[in-house]
N, C-alpha and C positions, 0 to 999 in steps of 0.2 A: 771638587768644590761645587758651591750650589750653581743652580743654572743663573741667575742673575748673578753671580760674584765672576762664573765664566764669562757673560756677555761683556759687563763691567771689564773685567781684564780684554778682550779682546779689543774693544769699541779703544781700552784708553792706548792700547801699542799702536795701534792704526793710524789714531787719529796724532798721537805723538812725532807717528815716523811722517805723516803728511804734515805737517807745523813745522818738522826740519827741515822739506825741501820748499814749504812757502817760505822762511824764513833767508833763504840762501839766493831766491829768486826777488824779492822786496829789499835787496842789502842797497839799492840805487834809491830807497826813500828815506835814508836817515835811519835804517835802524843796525844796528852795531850785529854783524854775525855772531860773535864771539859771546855778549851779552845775553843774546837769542837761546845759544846753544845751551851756556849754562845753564838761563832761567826752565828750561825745557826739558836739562839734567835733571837737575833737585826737583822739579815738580813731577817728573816720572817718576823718582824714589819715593817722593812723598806718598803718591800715589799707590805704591806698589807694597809700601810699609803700612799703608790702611786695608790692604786685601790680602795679608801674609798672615798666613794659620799659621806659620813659625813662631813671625814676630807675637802673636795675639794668644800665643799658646793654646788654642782651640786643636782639639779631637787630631791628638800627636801622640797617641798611644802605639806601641808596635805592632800591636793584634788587636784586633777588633774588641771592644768588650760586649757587654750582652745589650748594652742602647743599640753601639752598632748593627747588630746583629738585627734585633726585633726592626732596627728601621730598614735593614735590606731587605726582614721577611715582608713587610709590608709594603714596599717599593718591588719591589720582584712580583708582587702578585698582583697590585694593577697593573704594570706593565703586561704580563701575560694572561690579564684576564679579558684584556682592552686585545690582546691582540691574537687569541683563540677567537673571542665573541666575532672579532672578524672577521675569520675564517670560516666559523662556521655558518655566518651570515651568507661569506658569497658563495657558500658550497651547498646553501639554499636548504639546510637544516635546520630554517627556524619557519617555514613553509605551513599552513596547519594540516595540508594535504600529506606530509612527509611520513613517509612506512615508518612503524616502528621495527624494529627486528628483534624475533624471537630468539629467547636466550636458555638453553635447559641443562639439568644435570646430565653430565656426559656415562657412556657406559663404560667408557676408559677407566680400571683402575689404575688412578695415578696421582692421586690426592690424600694425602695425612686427613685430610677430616671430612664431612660429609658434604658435598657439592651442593651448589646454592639452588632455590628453587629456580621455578619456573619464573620467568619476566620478561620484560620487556628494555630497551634501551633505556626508554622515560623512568625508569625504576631500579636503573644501575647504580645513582646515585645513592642514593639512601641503602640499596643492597648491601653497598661496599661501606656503608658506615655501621651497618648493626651489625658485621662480622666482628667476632672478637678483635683478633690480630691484625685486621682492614689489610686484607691481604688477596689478591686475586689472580687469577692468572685465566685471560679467557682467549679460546679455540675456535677452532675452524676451517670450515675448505677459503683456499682464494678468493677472494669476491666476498665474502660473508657481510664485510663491515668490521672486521676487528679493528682497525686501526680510523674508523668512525667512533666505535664505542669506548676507543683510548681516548680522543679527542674531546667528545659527548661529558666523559668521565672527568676530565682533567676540567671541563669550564664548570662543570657544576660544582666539582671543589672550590673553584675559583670563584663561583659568584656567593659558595657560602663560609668563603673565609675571614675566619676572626679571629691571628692565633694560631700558633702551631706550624706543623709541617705543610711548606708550600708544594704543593703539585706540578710537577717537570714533569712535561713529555717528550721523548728523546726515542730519535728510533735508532737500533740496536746495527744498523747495517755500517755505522762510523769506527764501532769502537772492535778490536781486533785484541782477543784475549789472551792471543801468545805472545803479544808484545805488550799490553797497557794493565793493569787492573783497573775493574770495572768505576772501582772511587777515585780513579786515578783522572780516565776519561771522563766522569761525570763532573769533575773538577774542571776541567779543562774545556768541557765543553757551556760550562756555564759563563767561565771568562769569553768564549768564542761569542757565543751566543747574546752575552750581556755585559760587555766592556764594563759600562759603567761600574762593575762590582767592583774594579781598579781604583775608584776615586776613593782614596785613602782619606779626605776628610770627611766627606757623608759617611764611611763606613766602615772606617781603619782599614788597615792592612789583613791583607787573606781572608778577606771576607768568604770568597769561594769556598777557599779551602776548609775553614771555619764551618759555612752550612751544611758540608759534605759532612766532616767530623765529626757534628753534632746533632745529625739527624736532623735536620730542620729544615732539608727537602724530601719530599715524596714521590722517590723515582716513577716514574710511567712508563716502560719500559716500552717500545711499539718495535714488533718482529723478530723474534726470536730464531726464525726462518730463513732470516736477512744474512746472518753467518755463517759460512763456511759449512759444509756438513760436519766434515773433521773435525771442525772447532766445537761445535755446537755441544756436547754433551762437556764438555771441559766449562764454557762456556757457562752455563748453566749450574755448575758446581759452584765456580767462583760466585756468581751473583748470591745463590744462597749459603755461601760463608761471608760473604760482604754485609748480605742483611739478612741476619737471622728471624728464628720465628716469631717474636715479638717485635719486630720492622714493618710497620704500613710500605707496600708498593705492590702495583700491579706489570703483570706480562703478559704480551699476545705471542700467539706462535700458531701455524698450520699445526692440526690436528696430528697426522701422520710424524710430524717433524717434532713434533714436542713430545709424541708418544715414543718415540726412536731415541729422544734423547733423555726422557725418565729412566729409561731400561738399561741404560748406560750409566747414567749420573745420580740416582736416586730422586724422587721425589722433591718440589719442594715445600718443605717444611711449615707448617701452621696456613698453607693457603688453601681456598677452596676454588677448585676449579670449575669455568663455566664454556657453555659448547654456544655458538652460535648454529641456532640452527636454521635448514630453508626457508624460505617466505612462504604464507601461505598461496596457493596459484589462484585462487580468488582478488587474495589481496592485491595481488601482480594484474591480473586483468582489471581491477576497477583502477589501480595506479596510470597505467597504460592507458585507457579511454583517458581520467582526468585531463592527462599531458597532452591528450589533444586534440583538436577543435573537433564538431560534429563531422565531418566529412574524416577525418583521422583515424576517429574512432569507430567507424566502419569500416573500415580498410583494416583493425586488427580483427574483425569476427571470426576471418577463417582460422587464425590463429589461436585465437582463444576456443572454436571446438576442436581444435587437434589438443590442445593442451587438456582441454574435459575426456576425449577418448584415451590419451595416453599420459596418463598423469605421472607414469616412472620413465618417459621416455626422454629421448635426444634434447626436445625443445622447452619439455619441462623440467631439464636435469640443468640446462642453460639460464634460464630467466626465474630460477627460483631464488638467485643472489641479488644480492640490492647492486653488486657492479654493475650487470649483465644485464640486468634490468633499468638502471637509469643508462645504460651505454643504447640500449635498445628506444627508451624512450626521445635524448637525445640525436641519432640517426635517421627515424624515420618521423623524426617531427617536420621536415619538408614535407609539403604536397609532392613532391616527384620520385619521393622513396615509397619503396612499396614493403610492408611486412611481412606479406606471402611468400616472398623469395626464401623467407628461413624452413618456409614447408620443402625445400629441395635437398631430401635426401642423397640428392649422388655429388651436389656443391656442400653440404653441413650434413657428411654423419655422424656426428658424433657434437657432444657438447662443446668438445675445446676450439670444432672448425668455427662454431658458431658465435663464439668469445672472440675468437682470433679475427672472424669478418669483424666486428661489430668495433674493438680495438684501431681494427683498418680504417672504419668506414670513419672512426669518430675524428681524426685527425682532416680526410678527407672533407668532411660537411662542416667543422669547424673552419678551415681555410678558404678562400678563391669565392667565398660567398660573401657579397655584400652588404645582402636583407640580414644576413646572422649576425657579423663583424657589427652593422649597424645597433641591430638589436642588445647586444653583449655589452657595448661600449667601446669595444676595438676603436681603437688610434687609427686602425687603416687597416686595409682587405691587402691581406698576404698572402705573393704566388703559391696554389695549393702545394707545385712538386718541389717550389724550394725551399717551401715551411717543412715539408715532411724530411725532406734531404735534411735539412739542419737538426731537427728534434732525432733523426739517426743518428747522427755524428755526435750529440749530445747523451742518446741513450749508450750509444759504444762507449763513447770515454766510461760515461757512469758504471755498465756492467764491467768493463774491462779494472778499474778502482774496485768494485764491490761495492757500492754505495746506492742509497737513495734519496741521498740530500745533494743539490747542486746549488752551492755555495758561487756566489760571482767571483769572489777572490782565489777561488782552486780552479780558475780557467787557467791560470799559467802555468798546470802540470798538465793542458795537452801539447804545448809548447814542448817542451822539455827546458830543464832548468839549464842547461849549459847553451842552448841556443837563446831563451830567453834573455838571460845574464847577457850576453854578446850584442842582441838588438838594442837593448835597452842603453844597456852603456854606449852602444854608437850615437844614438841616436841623441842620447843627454849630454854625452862629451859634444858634440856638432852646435846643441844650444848652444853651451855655456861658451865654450870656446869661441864663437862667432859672437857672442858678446862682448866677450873680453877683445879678442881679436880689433870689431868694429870702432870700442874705444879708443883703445889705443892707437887706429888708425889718425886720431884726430887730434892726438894727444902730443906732447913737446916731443915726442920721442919716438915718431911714427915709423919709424924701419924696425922698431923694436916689435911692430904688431902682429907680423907672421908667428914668429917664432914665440912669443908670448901668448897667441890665442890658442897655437900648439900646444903650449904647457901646458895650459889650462883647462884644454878640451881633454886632454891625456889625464888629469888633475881630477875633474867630474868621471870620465868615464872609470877610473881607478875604483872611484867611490862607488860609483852606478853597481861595478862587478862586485865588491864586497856587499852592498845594501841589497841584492838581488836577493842572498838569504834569507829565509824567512827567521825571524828570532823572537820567541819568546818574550813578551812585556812581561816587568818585574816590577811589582811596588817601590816607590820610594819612600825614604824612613827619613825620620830625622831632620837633622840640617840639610840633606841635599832634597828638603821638597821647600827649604824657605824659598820664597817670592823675592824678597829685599837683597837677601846675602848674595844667593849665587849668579843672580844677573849682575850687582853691583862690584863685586870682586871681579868676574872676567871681563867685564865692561869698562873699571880703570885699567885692568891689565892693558887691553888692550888699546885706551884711549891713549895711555900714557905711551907704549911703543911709536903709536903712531904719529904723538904731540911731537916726539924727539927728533923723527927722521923729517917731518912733514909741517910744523907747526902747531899752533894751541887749536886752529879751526877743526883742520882734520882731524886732530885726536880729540875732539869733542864729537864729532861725525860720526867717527869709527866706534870711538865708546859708546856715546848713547845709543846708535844701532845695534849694539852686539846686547845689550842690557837688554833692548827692544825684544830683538830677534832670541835670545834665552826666555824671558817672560811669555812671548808668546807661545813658542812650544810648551809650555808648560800650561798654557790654558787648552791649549790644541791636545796635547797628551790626555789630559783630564775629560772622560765622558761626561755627557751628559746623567743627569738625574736617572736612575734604576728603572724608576716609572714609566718613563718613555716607553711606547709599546713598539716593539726590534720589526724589521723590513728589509728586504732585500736595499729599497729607494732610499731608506731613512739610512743606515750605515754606509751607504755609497755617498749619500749626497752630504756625511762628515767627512769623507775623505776630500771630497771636491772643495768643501770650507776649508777646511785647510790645507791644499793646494792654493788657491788664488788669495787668502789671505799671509799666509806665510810668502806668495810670491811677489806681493805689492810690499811688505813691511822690506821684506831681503832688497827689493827695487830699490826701495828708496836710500835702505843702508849702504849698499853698495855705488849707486848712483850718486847720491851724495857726496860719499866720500871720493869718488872718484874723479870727480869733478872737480873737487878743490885739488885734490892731489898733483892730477895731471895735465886737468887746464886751467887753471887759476887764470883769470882776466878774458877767459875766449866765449865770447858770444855764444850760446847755445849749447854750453859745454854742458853746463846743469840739465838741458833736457835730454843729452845725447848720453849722460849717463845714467839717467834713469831709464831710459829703453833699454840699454845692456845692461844696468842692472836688472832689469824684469827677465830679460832671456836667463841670466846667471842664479837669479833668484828662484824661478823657476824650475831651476836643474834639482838645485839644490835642495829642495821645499819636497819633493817629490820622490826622493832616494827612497825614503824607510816606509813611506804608501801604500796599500797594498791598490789604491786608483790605478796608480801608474801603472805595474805591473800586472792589471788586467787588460789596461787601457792598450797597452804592445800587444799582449795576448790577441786580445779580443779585433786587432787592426791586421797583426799576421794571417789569423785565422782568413778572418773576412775578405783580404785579399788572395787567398788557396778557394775561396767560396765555398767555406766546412762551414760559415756561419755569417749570420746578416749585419750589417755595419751598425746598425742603429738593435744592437743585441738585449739591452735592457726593456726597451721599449716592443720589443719581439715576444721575448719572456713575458711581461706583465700580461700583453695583448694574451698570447698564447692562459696563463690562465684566466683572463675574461673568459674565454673561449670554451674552459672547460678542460683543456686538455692538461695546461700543469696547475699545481697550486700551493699554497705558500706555508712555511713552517716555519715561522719566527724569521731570521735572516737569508732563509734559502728559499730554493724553489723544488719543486717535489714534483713528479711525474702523478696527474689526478689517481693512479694506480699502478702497482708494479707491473702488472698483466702488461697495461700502457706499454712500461718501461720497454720490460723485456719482448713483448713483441716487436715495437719499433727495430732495436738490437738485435733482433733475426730475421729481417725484412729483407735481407741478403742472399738470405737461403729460400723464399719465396719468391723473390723476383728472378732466381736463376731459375726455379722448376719452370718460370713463366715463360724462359727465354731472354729474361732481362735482367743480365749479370751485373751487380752493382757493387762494384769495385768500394773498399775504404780503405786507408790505411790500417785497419783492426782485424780485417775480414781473414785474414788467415790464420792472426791468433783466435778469432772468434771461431771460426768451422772448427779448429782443433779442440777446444773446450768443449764441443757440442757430443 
């Protein structure tokens, strides 16, 4: 539904379920409960019969038609052009001092047609629209910037779209081609990545699945390197039978790794391929002065004439990449770093020691600094060796998956799923239960309380160990997405069980809460609007909406009815059910979440000290900082180098003498 028609449904279940329990609490000033409950009945349904796409027959088709469609494609693209322009804002590529990077025909034959000229990043744009087939695939060593000039690529689509194929960038290190096809995962990652394409009334059913089908996204493939070796030329095959040579989409992949898996897989088809090539060392030296202040950029002189004598050497084979080169300008932008140190051939022979300090260092001078932390906008100046201990534990999980998106809701696979499942259900059976339990401490029947909050707590945790699985959201069709019917139906169900055993109050209680509590999940189910631009903050902080408003509406269903149930006439029985009902509401509000189940993760972790309590707020800091940064709903490592150095920071601190134990470290030495 639309974003006001959600606010509207939620604003009216809340404020419905608060009207039931003022009306229960006010029954000592003349107003009739029973009168209360009904007038509060019928003005719900009325309510819910003016905001029903069932009842009102509006955009109830079972697939998407081609309206739906064109408003997803235009919904889809401010969302992701609002939230690239972002990115590339804080990764300070809209700077006017910012290198451009040299792009040229490669000598690889590995391309069906003639490779593109010579350019520039600023000029990829328009490159990739006068190809016939708008087809690319562009190369390079580590560090080059490929997965800049996916990025570069994807917002300039974005800022000139009118129509047509939307532009997705997706990096390739998620999808695993011996188990998924490649339209299979592009599908699924578009649901992951942008719920709202679920809201079947903005945009019918299968929308996803629809733009996959119908060409009417424009893969951006980012790392082709990111997969498996083994898989890689397989890999590779599939994408170009997925989209043949008349399909717009671009892929990056290391030079060497794409040139291994042509020779395997064949060419692909109608693309022209481009090579990112070095910076110039000029450009790198005037880069390096800009970044910093007069006293700075003395301090690089000696360095910039080792680079003029040895222009094919160590230091110039290191800083001719825009990684190495902003990691470099980044580290020694303290007055107390010195850049000379990289003249030490028996500490950096070679280019990769040189990468590999600079990886170290950058972690190092982004933490335990407070002039920086201040500068960046950091929340707060974080212990240097327990930020870098945590960002290890973070890179091992991540190497150890194969991935380089780190998703907040895939924290619960460092857990392991059977231990997860177990904390969780203790810990949500011990709410509920001790709510129940509490109540009926006080209730006509209080010997009954042990052994009833047992039930209970056994009852949630049952549910805890089933909901622990992750499952697959499905569109709703038909009659089961009416607003009016399906709350109204299990809401006499179950008003009337309740009226028979308990009286006409309580099954007006029990019904109108359960009507309540159905309606509301169904506004809570339903994403927001396409457009919204996706964040790690923004989809966490829906799951936390509906957590504490699913746990106040269940509060008051529960509490209400409990209160007439089983203290009808006792002083303060109405507020003492409403606190247990908020514990029970709670439990329950929380099961199918994926908050919850990061919220355990992320509490177990942090008490083994793999990870800092206050973890969201860790990650954001951490990319202020430089070190990660953001891809739609995840966080990314500012570079794989990043990544995978961190993750073999184990095997360097032993040659140092300083053996640093993890739970991954022996499967990681054996991989190596």
């Amino acid at each position: 539904m639309s974003r006001f028609r959600q606010q509207a449904l939620l604003t009216g279940c809340v404020l419905t379920a608060l009207l039931t329990a003022a009306g229960l609490f006010v029954t000592d000033h003349g107003i009739n409960p029973r009168l209360w409950l009904i007038v509060l009945a019928v003005a719900f349904l009325g309510f819910l019969a003016l905001l029903d796409p069932w009842v009102r027959r509006r955009h109830n088709a079972e697939l998407s038609t081609d309206e739906h469609l064109d408003a997803a494609c235009r919904a889809l693209a401010v969302g992701l052009q609002a939230q690239w322009n972002e990115e590339v804002r804080s990764r300070g590529l809209t700077d006017p001092d910012v290198l451009d990077l040299h792009w040229i025909a490669p000598e690889l034959d590995v391309s069906d047609e003639p490779a593109a000229p010579p350019g520039r990043s600023d000029a990829v744009v328009g490159a990739f629209e006068r190809q016939i087939n708008r087809r690319m695939v562009v190369i390079g060593e580590a560090g080059t910037g490929k997965s800049t000039v996916a990025m570069l690529l994807t917002c300039g689509l974005l800022d000139r779209y009118d129509g047509g194929m939307v532009p997705v960038l997706l990096p390739l290190s998620t999808w695993n081609p011996a188990v998924e096809d490649i339209r299979t995962w592009l599908t699924r990652r578009l649901y992951e990545d942008h719920p709202a394409l679920r809201n079947t009334e903005l945009y019918g059913s299968y929308a996803g699945d629809l733009l996959i089908e119908q060409h009417l996204v424009l893969p951006v493939l980012d790392g082709l390197d990111d997969i498996p070796a083994h898989q890689r030329a397989d890999a590779l095959s599939r994408i170009a039978k997925a989209f043949p040579s008349k399909r717009p989409m671009v892929l990056t992949c290391r030079t060497d790794e794409f040139a291994s898996a042509v020779r395997l897989a064949g060419p692909l088809p109608g693309a022209d391929v481009v090579e990112l090539a070095p910076l110039d060392l000029d450009e790198v030296a005037t880069y390096l002065r800009a970044s910093a202040d007069s006293w700075g950029a003395a301090r690089w002189e000696p360095v910039f004439i080792q680079l003029r004598e040895e222009p094919d050497g160590r230091l110039a084979d290191a800083l001719s990449t825009p990684l190495t080169m902003w990691l470099a300008s980044m580290v020694y932008a303290d007055s107390e770093a010195e850049p000379t140190e990289l003249l030490d051939r028996g500490r950096f022979p070679d280019a990769r020691a040189i990468s590999d300090h600079l990886c170290d260092e950058l972690v190092s001078r982004a933490f335990g600094n407070r002039a920086f932390a201040h500068h960046a906008g950091a929340t707060q100046v974080w212990p240097r060796d327990r930020a870098r201990k945590w960002l290890e534990f973070l890179a091992h999980e991540m190497r150890d998956r194969g991935i380089r998106e780190l998703a907040w809701w895939e924290l619960r696979r460092s857990v392991g799923s059977t231990w997860l499942a177990v904390l969780g259900a203790l810990v949500l059976g011990a709410i509920g239960g001790f709510g129940v339990g509490w109540l009926m401490a006080y209730s006509i029947t209080p010997s009954l309380a042990p052994i009833t909050g047992l039930v209970a707590g056994i009852g949630v945790g049952a549910a805890a160990l089933t909901a622990s699985h992750e499952r697959k959201a499905k569109p709703r069709l038909g009659i089961a997405r009416s607003l009016l019917l399906v709350p109204g139906v299990l809401g006499l169900a179950a008003g009337l069980v309740f009226g028979a055993l308990y009286g006409l109050s309580a099954g007006l209680v029990v019904g109108l809460g359960m009507a309540v509590a159905i309606a509301l999940r169904f506004a809570l189910s339903s994403a927001a609007e396409l457009s919204q631009a996706s964040s790690p903050l923004w989809t966490m902080a829906r799951d936390r909406i509906a957590v504490w408003t699913g746990s106040l509406v269940l509060a008051v269903v529960f509490g209400s009815a409990a209160a007439l149930v089983f203290g009808p006439g006792q002083t303060g029985m109405v507020g003492l059910g409403l606190a247990s009902g908020l514990m029970l509401g709670f439990a329950l509000a929380v099961l199918h979440l994926r908050w919850w189940w990061f919220t355990v993760a992320r509490i177990w972790l942090a008490l083994r000290g793999k990870l800092p309590w206050e973890l969201m707020v860790f990650l954001e800091d951490s990319r202020k900082l430089g070190v990660l940064c953001r891809a739609g709903a995840c966080y990314q490592f500012r570079h794989g180098l990043v990544q995978d150095r961190l993750a073999e920071h184990e095997v360097i601190t032993r040659s140092a003498g300083q053996v640093l134990r993890s739970p991954f470290s022996a499967k990681a030495t054996s991989e190596q």
